[in-house]
gemmi code that builds the backbone of each chain (N, CA, C; Angstrom):
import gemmi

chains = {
    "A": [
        ("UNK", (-9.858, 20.588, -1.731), (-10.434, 19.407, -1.068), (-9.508, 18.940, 0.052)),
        ("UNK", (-10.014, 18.670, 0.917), (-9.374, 18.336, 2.047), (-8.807, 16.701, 2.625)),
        ("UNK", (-8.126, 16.474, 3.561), (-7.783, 15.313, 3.377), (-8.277, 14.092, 3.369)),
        ("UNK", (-9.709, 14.584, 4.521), (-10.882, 13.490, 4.919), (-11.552, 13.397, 3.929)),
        ("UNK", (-11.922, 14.410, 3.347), (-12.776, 14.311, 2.131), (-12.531, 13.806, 0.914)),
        ("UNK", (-10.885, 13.865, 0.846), (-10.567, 12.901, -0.735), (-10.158, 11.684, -0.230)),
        ("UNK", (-10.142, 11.018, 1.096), (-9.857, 9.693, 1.706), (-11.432, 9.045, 1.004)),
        ("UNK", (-12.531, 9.902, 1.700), (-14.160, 9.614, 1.840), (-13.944, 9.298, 0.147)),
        ("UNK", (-14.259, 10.234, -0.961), (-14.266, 10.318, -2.638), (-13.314, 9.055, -3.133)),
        ("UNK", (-12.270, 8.734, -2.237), (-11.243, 7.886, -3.297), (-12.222, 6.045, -2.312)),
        ("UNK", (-12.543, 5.992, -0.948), (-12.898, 4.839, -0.827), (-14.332, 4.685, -1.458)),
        ("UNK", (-15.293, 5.708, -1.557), (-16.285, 5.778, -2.915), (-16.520, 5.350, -3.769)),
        ("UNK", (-15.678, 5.634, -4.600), (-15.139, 4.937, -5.620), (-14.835, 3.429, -6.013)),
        ("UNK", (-13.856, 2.963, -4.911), (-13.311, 1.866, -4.397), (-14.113, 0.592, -4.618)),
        ("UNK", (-15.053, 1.397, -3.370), (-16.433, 0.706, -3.420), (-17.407, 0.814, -4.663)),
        ("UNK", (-18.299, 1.944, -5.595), (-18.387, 1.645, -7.025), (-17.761, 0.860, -7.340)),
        ("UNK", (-16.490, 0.719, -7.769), (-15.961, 0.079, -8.360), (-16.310, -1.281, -7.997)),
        ("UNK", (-15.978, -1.557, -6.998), (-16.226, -3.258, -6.121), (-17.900, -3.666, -6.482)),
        ("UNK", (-18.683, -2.991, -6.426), (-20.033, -3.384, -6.694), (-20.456, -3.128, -8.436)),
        ("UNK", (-19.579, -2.572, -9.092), (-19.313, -2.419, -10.633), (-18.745, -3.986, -11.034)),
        ("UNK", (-17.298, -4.318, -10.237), (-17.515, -5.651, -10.981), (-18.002, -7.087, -10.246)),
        ("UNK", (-18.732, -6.829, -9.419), (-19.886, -7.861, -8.811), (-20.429, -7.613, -9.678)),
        ("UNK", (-21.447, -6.583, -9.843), (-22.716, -6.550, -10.966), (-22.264, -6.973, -12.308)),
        ("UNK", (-21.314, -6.940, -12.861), (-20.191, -7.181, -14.458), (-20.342, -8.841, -14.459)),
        ("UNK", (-20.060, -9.322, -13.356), (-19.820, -11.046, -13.229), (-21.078, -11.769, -13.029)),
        ("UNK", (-21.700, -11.094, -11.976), (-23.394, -11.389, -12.149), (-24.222, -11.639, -13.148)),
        ("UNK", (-24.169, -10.532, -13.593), (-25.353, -10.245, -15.081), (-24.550, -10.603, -16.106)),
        ("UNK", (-23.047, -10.122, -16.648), (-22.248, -10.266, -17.672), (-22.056, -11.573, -18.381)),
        ("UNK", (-21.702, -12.212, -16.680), (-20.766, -13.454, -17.436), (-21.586, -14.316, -17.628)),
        ("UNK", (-22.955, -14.965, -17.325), (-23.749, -15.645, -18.211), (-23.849, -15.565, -19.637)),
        ("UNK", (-24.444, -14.370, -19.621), (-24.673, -14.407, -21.573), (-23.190, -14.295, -22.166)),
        ("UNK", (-22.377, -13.673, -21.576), (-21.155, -14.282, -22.213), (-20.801, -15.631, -22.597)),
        ("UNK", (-20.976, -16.319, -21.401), (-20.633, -17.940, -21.244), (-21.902, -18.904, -22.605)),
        ("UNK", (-22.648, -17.942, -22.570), (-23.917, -18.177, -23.622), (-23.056, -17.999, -25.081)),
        ("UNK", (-22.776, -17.191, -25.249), (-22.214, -16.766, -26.255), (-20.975, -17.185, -26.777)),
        ("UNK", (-19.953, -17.573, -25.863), (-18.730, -18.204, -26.271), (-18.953, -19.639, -26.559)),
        ("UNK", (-20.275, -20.260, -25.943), (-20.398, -21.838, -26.262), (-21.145, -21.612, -27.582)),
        ("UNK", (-21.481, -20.723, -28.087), (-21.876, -20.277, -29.542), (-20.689, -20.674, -30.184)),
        ("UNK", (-20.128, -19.659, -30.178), (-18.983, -19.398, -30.970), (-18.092, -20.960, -30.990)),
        ("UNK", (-18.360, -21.961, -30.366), (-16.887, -23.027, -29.965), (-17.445, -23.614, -30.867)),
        ("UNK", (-19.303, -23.953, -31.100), (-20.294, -24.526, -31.752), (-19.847, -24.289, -33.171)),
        ("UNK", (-19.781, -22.987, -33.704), (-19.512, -22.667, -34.821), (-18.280, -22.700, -35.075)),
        ("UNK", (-17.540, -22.900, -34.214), (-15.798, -23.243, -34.910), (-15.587, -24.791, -35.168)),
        ("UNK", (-16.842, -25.545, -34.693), (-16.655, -26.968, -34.893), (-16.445, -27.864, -34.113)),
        ("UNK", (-16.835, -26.972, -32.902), (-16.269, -27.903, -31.601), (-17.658, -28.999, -31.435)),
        ("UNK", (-17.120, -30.070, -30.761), (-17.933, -30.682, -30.394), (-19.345, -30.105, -29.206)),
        ("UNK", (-20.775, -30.585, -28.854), (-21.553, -30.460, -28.092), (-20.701, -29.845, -26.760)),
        ("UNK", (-20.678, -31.599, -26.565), (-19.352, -31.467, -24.967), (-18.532, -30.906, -24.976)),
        ("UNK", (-17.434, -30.649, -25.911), (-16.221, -29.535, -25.459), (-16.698, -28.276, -25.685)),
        ("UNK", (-17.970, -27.816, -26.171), (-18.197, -26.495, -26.750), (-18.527, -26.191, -24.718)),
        ("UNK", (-19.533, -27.215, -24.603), (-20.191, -27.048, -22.899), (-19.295, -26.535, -22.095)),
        ("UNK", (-17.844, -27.332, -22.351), (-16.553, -27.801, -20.711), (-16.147, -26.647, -21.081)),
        ("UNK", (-15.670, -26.185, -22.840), (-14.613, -24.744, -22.765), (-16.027, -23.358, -22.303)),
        ("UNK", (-16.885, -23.103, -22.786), (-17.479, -22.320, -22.454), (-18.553, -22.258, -21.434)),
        ("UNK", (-18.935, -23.284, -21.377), (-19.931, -23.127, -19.649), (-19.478, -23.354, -18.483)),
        ("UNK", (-18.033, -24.290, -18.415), (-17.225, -24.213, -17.236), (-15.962, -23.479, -17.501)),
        ("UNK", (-14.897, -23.973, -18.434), (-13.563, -22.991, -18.112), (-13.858, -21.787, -18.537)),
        ("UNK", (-14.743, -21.270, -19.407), (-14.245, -19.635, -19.448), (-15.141, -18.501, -18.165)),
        ("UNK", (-15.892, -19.083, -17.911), (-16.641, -18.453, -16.743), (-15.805, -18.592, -15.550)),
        ("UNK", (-14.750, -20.099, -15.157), (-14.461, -20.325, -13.882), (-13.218, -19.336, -13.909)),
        ("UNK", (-12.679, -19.189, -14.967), (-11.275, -18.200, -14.672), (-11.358, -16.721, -14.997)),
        ("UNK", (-12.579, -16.736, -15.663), (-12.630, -14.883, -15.389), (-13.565, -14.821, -14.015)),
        ("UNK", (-14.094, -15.957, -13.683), (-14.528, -15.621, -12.042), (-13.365, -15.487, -11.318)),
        ("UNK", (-12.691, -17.045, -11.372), (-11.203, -16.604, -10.759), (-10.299, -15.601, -11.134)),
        ("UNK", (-10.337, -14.803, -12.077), (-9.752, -13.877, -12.693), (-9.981, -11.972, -11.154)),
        ("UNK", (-11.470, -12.324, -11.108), (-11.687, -11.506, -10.415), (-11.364, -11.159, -8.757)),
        ("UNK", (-11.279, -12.391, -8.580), (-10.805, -12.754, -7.182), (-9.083, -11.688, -6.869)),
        ("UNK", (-8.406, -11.772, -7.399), (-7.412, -10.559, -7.362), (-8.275, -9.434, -7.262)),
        ("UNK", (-8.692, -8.877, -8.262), (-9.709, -7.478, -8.354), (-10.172, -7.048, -6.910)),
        ("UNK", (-10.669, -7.818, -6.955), (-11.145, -7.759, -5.232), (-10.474, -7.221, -4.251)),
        ("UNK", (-9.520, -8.393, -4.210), (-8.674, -8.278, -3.113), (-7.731, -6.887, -2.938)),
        ("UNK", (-6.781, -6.726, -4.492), (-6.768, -5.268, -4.928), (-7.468, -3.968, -4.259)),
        ("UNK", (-9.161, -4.154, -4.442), (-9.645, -3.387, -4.436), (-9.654, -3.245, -2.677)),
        ("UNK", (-9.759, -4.026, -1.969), (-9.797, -4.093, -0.469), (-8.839, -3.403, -0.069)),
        ("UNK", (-7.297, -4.165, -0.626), (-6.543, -2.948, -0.209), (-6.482, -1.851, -0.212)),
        ("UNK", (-6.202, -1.440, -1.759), (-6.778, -0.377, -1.764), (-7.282, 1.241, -0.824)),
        ("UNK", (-8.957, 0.293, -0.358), (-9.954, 1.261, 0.595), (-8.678, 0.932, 1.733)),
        ("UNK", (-7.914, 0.325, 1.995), (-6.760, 0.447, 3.480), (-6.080, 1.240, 3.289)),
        ("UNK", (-5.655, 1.934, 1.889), (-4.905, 2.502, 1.585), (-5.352, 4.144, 1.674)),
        ("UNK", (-7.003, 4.304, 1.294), (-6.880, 5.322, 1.286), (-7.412, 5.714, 2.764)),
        ("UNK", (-8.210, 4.904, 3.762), (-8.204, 4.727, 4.865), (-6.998, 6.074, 5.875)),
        ("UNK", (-5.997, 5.111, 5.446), (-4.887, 5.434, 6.247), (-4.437, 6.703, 5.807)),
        ("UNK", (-4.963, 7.460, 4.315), (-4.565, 8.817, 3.719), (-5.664, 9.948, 4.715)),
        ("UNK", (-6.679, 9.112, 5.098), (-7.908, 9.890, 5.611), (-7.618, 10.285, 7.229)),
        ("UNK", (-6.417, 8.961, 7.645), (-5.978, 9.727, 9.339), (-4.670, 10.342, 9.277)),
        ("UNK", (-4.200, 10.680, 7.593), (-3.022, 11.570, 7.811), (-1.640, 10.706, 8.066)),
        ("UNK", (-1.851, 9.409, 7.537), (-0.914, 8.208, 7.420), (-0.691, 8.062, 6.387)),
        ("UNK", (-0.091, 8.791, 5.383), (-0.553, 8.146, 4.054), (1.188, 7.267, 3.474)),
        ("UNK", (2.169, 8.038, 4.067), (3.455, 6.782, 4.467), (3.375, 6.056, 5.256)),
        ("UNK", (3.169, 4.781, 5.119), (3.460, 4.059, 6.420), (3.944, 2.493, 5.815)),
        ("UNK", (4.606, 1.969, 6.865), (5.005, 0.372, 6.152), (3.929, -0.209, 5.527)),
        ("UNK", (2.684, 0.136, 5.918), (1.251, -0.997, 6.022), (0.872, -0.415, 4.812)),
        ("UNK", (1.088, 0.825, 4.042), (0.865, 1.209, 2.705), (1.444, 0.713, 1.522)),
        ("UNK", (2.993, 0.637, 2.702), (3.970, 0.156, 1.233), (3.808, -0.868, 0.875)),
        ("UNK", (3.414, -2.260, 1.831), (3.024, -3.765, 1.638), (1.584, -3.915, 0.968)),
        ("UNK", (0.733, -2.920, 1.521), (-0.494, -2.982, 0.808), (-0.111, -2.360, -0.612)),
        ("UNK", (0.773, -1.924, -1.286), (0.994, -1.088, -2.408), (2.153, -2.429, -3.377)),
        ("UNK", (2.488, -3.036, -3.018), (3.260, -4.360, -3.010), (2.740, -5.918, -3.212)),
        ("UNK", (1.332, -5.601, -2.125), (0.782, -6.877, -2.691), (-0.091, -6.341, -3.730)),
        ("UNK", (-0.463, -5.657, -4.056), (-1.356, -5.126, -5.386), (-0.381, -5.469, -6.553)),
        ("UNK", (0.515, -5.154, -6.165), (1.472, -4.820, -7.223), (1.403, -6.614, -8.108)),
        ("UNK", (1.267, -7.367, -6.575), (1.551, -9.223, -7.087), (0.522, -9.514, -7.289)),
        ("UNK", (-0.439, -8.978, -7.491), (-1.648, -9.699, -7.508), (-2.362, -9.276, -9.489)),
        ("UNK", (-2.158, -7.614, -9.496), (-1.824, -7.855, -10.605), (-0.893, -8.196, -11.827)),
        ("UNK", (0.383, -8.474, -11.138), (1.037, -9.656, -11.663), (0.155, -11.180, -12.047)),
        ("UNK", (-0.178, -11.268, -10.928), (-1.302, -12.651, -10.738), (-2.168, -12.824, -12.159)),
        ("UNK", (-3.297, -11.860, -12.239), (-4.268, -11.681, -12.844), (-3.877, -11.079, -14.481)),
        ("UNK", (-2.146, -10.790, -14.558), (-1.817, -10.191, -15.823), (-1.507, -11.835, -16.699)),
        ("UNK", (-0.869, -12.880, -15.713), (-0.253, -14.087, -15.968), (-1.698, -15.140, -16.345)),
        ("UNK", (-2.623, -14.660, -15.716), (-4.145, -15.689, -16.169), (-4.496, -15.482, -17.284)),
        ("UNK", (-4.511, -13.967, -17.659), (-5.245, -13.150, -19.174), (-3.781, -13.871, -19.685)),
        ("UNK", (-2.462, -13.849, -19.665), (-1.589, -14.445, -20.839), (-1.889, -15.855, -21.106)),
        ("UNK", (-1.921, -16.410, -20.232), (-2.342, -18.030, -20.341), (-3.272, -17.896, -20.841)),
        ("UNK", (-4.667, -17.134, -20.903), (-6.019, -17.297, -21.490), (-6.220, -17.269, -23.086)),
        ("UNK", (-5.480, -15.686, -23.499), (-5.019, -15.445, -24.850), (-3.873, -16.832, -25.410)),
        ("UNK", (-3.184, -17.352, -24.684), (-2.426, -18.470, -25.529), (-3.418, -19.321, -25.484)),
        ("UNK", (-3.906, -19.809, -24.752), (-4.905, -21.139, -24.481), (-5.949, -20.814, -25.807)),
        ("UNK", (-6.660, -19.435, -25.798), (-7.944, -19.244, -26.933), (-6.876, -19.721, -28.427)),
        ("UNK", (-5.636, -18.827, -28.235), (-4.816, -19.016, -29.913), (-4.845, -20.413, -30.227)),
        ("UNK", (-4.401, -21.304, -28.921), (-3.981, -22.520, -29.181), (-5.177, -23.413, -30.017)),
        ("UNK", (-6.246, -22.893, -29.260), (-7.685, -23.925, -29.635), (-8.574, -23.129, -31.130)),
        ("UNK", (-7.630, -22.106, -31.649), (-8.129, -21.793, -32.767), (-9.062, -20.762, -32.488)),
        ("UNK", (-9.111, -20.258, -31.311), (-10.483, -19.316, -30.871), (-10.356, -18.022, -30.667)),
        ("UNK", (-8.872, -17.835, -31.390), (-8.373, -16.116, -30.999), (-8.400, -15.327, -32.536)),
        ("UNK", (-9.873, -14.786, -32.040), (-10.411, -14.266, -33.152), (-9.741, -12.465, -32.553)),
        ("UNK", (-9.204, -11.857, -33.501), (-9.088, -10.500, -33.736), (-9.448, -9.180, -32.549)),
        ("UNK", (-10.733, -9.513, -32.455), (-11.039, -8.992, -31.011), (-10.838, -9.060, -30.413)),
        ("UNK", (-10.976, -10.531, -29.400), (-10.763, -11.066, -28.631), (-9.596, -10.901, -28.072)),
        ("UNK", (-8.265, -11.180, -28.966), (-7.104, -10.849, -28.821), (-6.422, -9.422, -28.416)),
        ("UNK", (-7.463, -8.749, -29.351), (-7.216, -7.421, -28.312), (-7.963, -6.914, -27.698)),
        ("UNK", (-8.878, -6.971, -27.018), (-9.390, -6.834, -25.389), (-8.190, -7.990, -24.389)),
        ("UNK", (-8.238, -8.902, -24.983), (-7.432, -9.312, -23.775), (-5.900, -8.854, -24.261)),
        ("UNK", (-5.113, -8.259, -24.987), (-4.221, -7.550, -25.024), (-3.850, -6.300, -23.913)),
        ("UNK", (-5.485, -5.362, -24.267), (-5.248, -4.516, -23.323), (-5.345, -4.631, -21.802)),
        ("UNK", (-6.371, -5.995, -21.794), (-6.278, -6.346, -19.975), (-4.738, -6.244, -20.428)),
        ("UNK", (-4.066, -7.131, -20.555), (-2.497, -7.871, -20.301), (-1.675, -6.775, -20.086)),
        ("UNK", (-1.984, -5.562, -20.908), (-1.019, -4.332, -21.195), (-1.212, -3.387, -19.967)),
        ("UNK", (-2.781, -3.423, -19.523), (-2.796, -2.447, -18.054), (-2.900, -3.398, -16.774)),
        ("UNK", (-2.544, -4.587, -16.720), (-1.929, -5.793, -15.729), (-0.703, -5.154, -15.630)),
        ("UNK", (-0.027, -4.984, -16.214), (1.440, -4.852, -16.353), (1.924, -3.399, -15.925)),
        ("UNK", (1.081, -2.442, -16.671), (1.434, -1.180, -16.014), (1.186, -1.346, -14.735)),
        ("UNK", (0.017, -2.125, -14.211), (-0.876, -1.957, -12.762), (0.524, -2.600, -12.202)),
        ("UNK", (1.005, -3.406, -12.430), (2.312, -4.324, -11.671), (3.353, -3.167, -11.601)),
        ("UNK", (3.713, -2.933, -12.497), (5.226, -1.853, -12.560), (4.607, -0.819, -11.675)),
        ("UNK", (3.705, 0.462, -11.812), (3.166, 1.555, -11.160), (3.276, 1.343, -9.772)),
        ("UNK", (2.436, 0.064, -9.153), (2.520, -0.163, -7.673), (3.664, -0.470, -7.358)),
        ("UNK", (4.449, -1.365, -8.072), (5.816, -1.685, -7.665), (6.715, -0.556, -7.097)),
        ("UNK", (6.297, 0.468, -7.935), (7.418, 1.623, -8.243), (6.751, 2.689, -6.750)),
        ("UNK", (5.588, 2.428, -7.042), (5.267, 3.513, -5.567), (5.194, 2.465, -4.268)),
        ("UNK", (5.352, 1.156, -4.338), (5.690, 0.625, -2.922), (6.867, 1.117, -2.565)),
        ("UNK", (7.542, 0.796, -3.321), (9.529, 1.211, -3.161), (9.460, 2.508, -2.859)),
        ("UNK", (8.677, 3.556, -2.842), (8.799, 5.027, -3.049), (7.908, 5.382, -1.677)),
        ("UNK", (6.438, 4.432, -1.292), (6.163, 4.918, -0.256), (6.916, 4.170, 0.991)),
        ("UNK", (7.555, 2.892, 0.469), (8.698, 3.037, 1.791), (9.596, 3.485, 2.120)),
        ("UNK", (10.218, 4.291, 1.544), (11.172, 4.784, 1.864), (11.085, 6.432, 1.790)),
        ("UNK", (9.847, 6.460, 1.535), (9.279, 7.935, 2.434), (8.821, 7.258, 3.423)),
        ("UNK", (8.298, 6.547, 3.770), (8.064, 5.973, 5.649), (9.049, 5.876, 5.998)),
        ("UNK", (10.328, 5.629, 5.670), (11.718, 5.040, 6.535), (12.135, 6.610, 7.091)),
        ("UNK", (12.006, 7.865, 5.802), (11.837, 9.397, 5.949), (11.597, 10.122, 6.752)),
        ("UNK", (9.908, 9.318, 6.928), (9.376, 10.021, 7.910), (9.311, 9.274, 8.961)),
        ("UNK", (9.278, 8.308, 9.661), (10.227, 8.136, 10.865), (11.573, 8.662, 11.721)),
        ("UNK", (12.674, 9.205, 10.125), (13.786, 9.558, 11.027), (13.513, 11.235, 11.491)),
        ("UNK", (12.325, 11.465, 10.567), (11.586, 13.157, 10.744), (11.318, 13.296, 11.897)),
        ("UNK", (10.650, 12.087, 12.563), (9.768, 12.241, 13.426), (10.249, 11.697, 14.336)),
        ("UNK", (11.501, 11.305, 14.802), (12.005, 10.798, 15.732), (13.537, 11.789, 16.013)),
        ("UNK", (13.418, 12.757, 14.876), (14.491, 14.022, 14.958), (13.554, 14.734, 16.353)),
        ("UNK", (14.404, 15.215, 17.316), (14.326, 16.429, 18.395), (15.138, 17.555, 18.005)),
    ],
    "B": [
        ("UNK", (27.131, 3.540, 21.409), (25.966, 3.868, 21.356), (25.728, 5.419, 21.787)),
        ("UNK", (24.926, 6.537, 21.892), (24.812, 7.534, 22.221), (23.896, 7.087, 23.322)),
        ("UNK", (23.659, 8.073, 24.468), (22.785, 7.627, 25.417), (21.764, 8.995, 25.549)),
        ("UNK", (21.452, 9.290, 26.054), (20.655, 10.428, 26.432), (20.425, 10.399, 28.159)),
        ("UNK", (21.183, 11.206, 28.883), (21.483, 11.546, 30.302), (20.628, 12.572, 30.587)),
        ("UNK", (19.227, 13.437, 29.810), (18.567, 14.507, 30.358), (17.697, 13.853, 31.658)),
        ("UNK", (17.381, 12.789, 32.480), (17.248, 12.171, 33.598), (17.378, 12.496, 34.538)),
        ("UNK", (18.895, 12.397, 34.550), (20.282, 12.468, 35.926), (20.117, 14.081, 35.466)),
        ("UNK", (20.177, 14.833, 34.377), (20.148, 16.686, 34.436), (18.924, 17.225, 35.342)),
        ("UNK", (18.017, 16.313, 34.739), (16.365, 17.319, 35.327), (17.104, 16.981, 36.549)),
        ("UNK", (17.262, 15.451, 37.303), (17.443, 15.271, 38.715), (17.958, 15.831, 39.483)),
        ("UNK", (19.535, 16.480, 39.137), (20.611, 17.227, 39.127), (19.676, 18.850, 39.538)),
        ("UNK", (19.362, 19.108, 38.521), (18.461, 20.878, 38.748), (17.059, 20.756, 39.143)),
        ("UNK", (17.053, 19.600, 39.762), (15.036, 19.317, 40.544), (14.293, 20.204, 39.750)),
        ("UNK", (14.176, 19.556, 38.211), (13.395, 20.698, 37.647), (12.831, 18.817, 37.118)),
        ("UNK", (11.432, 19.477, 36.619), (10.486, 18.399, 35.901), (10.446, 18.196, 34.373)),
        ("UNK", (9.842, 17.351, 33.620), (10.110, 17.167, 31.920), (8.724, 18.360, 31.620)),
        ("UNK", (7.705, 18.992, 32.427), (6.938, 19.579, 32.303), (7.627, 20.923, 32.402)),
        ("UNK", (8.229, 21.452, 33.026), (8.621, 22.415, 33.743), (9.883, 22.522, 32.305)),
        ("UNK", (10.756, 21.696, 31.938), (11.848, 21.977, 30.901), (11.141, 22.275, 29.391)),
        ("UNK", (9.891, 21.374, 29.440), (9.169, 21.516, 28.008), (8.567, 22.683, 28.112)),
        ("UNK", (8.413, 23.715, 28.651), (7.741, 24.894, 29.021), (8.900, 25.582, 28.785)),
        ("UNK", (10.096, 25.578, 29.470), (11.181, 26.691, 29.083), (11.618, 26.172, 27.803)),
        ("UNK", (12.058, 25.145, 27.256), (12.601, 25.301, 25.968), (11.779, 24.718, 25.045)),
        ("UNK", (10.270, 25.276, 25.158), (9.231, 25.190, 24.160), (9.314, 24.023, 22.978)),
        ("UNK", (9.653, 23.075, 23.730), (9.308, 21.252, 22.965), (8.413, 20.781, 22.887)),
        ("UNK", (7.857, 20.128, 22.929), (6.382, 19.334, 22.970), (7.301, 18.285, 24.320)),
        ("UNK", (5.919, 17.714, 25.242), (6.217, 16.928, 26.257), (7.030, 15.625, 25.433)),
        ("UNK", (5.945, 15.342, 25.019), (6.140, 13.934, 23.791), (7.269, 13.874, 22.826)),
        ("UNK", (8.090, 14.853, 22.202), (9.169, 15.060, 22.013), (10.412, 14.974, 23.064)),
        ("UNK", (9.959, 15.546, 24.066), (11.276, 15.280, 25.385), (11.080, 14.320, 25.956)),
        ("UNK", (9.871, 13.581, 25.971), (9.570, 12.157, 27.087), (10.504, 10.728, 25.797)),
        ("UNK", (10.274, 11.287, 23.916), (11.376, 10.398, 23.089), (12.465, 10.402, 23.709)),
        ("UNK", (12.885, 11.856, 24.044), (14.498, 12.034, 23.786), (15.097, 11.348, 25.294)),
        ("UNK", (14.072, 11.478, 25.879), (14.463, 11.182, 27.368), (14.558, 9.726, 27.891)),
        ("UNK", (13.633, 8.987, 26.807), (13.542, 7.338, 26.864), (14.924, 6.780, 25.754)),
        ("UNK", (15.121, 7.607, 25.020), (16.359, 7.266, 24.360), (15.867, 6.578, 22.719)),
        ("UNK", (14.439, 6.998, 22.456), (13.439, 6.512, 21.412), (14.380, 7.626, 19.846)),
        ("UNK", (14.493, 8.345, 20.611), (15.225, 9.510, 19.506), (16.441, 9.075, 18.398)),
        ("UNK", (16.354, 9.714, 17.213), (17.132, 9.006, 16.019), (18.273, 10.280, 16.015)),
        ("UNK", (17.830, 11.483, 15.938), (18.692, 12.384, 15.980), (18.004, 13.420, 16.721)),
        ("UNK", (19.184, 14.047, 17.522), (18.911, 15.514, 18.069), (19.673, 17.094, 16.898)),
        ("UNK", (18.828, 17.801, 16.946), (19.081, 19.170, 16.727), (19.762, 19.819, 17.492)),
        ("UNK", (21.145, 20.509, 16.914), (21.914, 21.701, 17.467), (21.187, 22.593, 18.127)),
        ("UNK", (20.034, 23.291, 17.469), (19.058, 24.261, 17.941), (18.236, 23.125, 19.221)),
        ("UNK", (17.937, 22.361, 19.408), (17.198, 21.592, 20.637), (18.464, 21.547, 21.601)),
        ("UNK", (19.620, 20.859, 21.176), (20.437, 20.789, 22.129), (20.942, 22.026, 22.806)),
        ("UNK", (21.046, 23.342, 22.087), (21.468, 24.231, 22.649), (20.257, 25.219, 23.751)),
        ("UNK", (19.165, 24.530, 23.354), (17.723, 24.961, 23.961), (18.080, 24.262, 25.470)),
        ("UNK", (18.632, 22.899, 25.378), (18.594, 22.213, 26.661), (19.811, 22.992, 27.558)),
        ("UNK", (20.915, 23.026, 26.578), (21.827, 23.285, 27.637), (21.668, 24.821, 28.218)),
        ("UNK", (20.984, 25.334, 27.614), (20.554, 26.552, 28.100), (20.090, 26.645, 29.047)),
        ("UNK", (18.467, 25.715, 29.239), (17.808, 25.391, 30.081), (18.069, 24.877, 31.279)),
        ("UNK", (19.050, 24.156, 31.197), (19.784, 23.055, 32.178), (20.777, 23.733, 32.779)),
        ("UNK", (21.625, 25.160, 32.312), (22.751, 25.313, 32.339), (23.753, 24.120, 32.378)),
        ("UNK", (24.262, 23.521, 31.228), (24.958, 22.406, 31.555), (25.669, 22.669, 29.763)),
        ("UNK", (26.665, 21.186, 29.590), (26.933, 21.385, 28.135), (26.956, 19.956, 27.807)),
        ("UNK", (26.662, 20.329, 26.392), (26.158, 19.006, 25.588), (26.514, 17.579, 26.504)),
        ("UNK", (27.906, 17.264, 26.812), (28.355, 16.001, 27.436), (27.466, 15.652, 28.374)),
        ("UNK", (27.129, 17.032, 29.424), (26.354, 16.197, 30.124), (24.884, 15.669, 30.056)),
        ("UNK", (24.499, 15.741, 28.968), (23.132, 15.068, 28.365), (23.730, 14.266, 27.389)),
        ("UNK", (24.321, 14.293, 26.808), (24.505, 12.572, 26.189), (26.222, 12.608, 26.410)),
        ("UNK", (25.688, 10.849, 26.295), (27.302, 10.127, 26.826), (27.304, 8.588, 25.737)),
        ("UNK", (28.818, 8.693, 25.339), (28.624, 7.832, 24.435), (29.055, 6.640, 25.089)),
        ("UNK", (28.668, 5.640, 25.059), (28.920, 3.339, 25.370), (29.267, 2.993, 24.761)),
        ("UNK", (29.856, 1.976, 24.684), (30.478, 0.961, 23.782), (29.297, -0.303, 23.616)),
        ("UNK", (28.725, -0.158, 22.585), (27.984, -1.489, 22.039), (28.173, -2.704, 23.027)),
        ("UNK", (27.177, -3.170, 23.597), (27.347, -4.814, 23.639), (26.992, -5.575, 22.695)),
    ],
}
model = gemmi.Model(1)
for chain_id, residues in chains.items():
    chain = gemmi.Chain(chain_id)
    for i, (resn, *xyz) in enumerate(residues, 1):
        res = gemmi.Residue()
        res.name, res.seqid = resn, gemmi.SeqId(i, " ")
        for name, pos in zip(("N", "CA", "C"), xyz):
            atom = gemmi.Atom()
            atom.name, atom.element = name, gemmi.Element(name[0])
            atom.pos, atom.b_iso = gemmi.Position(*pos), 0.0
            res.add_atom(atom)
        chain.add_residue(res)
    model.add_chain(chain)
structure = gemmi.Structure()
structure.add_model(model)
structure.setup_entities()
């Protein structure tokens, strides 16, 4: 496979992906938000707090939750963009490979606050705890991995500059 | 600082950066770096291509300055 062609396959994807979790938040997070004001109901919560924790805060922060995702994902398609004109070191990779890196930092620090917040209110039922475990656990790889290849694709750009400025 | 003097050489042997990139088979864009002073390092094998070309020796294509 060639270089244009796995630039084309990897922003593909990118994009699936980007319209995978539009459609996830769309359709998903209602009957979710349906379902967790169930569950607050049956743990004893009041009418109103069952409403505020599950029809407004848990919908507004896995909406806000996604807002990184996104942005992630934008970079990303810049990233592989720039693999598709044969740039695939460049400063603008390593920063785009850097802010991913903070963003799922960002979005690893919301799922920890979320899982303490559910424990705190009695609502960290077994499952729950681990789905949002494993978000928390591949937040974290997603943070370290990019971290480790920002540092690595800059200083193959610093590389290939002195390559390319050798006569 | 190192400088790069191939300028005052072409000027010196009225030869052109077209005419030198043709005898010592560089790319233009490679000698128009080295010639603006854009260059990080030169090659033994390039430099000895020039002075060939130039009949001249290394000094007189680069000259070293003292930093301001």
């Amino acid at each position: 496979m060639g270089q244009k062609e796995l630039s084309l396959l990897l922003r593909a994807v990118v994009a699936l992906l980007a319209v995978f979790l539009a459609c996830a938040i769309i359709f998903f997070l209602p009957p979710l938000t349906y379902e967790v004001e169930l569950f607050c109901l049956d743990r004893g919560m009041s009418e109103t707090l069952a409403s505020a924790l599950g029809g407004c805060a848990f919908p507004a922060v896995i909406a806000l939750s996604a807002v990184p995702c996104f942005a992630a994902l934008w970079l990303a398609f810049g990233i592989f963009t720039e693999i598709g004109k044969n740039n695939s070191f460049c400063d603008k990779n390593a920063k785009r490979l850097g802010a991913i890196s903070h963003l799922a930092l960002l979005d690893t620090a919301v799922y920890i606050f979320l899982a303490v917040a559910l424990c705190l209110l009695g609502m960290g039922h077994p499952s729950v705890v681990l789905v949002l475990g494993a978000v928390v656990l591949f937040g974290i790889s997603m943070t370290v991995a990019c971290a480790a290849l920002s540092h690595l694709t800059q200083k193959a750009a610093d590389l290939k500059a002195d390559s390319d400025l050798t006569i | 600082m190192i400088t790069v003097k191939l300028d005052v050489m072409l000027a010196k042997r009225k030869m052109s950066l077209t005419e030198l990139s043709q005898v010592v088979d560089i790319t233009l864009a490679n000698l128009s770096i080295l010639k603006t002073g854009k260059a990080k390092a030169v090659r033994f094998s390039t430099l000895e291509a020039l002075c060939r070309a130039l009949n001249c020796q290394p000094g007189d294509i680069l000259e070293w300055t003292e930093d301001n």
